[in-house]
N, C-alpha and C positions, 0 to 999 in steps of 0.2 A: 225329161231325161236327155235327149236329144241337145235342147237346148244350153243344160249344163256343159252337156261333151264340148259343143262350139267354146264355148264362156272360155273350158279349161283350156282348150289348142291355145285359142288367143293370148293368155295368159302364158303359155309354153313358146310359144311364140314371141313376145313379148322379153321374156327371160332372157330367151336365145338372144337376140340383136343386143340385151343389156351386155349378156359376158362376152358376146363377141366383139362389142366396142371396148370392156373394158381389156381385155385384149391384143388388141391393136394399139391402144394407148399404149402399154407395156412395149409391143412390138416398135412403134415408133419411137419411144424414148432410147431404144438399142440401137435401132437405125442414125438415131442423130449421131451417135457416138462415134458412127463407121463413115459420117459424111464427114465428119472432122477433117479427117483424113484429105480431104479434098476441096477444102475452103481456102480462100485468098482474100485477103485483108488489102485494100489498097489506104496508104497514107500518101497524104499532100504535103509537103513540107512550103515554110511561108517561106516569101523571097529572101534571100540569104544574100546579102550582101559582101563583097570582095573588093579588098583595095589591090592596089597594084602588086607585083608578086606573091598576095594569097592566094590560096588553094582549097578545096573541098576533100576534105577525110570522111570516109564511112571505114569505121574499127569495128571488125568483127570479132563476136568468143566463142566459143563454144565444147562443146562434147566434138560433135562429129562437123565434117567437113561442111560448111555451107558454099553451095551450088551458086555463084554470082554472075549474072549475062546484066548486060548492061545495053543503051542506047543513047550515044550526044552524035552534036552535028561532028561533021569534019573537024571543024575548027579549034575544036576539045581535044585535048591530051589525057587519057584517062589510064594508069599506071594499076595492074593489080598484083598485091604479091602476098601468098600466102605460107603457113607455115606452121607445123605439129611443134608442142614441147609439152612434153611431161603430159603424158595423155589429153593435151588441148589441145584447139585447135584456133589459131590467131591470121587474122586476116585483116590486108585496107585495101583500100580504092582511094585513090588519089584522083582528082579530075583539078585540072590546070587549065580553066576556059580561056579563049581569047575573046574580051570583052569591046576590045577595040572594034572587033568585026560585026558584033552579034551586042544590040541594046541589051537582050534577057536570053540567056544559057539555057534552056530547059531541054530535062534529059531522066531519061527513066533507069529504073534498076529492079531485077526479080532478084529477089534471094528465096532462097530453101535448105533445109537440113533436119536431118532424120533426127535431131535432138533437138530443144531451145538451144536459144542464142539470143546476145547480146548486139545489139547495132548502136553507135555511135556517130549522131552528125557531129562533124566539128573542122573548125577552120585555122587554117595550119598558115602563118605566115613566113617570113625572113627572119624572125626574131622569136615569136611565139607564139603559143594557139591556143584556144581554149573551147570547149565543149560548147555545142549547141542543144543538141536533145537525146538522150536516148531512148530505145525501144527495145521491149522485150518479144519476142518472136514464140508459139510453140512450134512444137516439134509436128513437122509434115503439116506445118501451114506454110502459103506461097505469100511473102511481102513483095507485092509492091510498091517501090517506093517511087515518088516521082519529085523533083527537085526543080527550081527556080533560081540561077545563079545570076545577078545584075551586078554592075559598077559601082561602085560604094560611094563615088561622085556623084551620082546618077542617080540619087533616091527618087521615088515616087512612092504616094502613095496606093500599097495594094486594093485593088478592086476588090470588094465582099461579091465573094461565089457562095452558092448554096449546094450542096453534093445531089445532083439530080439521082437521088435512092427512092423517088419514089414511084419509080417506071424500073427500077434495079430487080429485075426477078431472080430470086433463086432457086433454082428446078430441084433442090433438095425437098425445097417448101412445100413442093409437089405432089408429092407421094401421098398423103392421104385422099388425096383427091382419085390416084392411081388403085389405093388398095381398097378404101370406103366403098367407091363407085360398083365395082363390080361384087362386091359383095351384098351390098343391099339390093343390086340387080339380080342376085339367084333367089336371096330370100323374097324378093316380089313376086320370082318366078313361080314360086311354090305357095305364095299366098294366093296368087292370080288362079294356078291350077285348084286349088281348095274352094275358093271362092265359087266360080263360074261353073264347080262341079255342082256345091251346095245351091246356089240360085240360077240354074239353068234357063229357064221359066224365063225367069224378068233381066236377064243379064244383057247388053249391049255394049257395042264398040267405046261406047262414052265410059261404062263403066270401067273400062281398059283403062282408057288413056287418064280417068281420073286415079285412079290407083297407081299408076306408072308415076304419075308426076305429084303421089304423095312420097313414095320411096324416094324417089329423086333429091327430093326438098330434103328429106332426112338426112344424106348422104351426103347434100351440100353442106346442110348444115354442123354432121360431127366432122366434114372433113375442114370448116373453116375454123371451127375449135379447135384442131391438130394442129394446124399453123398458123393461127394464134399464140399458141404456148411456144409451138419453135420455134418463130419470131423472137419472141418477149424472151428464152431462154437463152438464143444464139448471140442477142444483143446484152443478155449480161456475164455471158462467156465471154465477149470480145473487149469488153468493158474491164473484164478482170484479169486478162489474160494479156493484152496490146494498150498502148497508148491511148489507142483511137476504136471509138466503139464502132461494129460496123451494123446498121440497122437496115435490109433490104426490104422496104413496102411493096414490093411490085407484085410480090406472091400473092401477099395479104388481102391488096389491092384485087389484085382478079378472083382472087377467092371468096372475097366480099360481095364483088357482081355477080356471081355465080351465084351462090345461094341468095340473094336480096331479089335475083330473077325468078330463082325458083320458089322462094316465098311468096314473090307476087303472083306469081303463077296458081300456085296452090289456093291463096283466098279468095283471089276470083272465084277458081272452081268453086271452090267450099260455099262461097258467098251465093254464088247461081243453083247451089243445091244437087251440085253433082254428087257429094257422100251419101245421100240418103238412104241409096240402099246396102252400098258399102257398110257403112253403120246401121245400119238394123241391125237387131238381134231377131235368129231364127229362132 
């Protein structure tokens, strides 16, 4: 009889961590929704080329007012003039490099606004211009853009860069890691106390620490399934949403050694025969 009651807790126990993970799944997919809010896209624009008296246009559209800070050297002339019609909102930047002075122009731009918006590169001469790229922006996402302005005389071939995202952590990625951990740390609490109440007798420090660092491994592991999915998710949001997809490994990346640690961690134990009386049945 006794031994049934054990059988059931564990069982009850068992249950519990099932709907408390699924749970937090629910919990974290509402979570993504509110980090939105606080994601920044960065785009590289390729070298843009400029003959004598062109210029660089970024046209903006939108609903509400986009928020434009800029950064070129001295040498840049960079013109912004903005302006409402008919419930819209119309915006350019004009940059006027001196190319004579400076081989390659490179110069950054944050934009933001409480709605989408439309961004336009495009290259505006003495005679006439025409479109390089556009971008669509959501709403209370931060672009930045970063730009590459050269001599049109003066081509070279562009260097192949690779976007170093796989050191790029995103501390949204995080958060499972933030709510998982301390959760399966009370529930070990309470296994711990049940535990060492029922096998007082033959209980030891080892059995502690082998138990601690089964919970652990659990914790690493639903927390690297969590940003796994927001990874894979946030990279097909930004795919559908921006030009350019943004893909951050660095969360994924530490969240991988974390549990890959604590996996190896646990088969030792397991391997040396530390569960054995963990796993007994009374």
């Amino acid at each position: 009889m006794k031994r049934c009651t054990v059988c059931y807790g564990g069982q009850r126990l068992r249950f519990f961590i099932l709907v408390l993970a699924l749970t937090l799944a629910v919990q974290m997919s509402l979570i993504s929704v509110s980090a939105q809010e606080q994601a920044t896209v960065e785009v590289r624009s390729d070298r843009i080329p400029l003959a004598s008296g062109e210029a660089l246009v970024i046209m903006l559209y939108g609903r509400e007012r986009v928020v434009t800070l800029y950064s070129f050297p001295s040498s840049a002339k960079v013109e912004l003039v903005e302006s409402h019609r008919q419930g819209w909102f119309y915006g350019s930047v004009i940059v006027k490099p001196n190319l004579s002075v400076e081989e390659i122009c490179e110069g950054e731009f944050i934009f933001r606004s409480l709605s989408s918006f439309n961004l336009t590169l495009a290259k505006m001469g003495t005679a006439s211009g025409y479109p390089i790229k556009t971008y669509v922006c959501p709403a209370n996402v931060t672009l930045r853009l970063l730009v590459y302005l050269e001599s049109e005389k003066d081509l070279r071939p562009a260097s192949a860069s690779v976007p170093a995202l796989l050191f790029d952590v995103d501390p949204w990625a995080l958060i499972p890691h933030a709510v998982f951990t301390p959760l399966f740390g009370a529930t070990l609490m309470l296994d711990l106390r049940d535990t060492k109440r029922r096998k007082a007798n033959r209980w030891s420090r080892l059995d502690s620490i082998a138990l601690t660092v089964k919970y652990l491994f659990y914790a690493s592991l639903v927390s690297l399934v969590a940003v796994t999915l927001w990874t894979l998710g946030w990279s097909i949001y930004t795919s559908l949403t921006t030009s350019v997809a943004s893909i951050k490994l660095g969360s994924l990346l530490a969240s991988s050694i974390a549990s890959s640690a604590m996996g190896l961690t646990y088969a030792i134990a397991r391997r040396r025969g530390w569960y054995e009386l963990i796993d007994e049945e009374d």
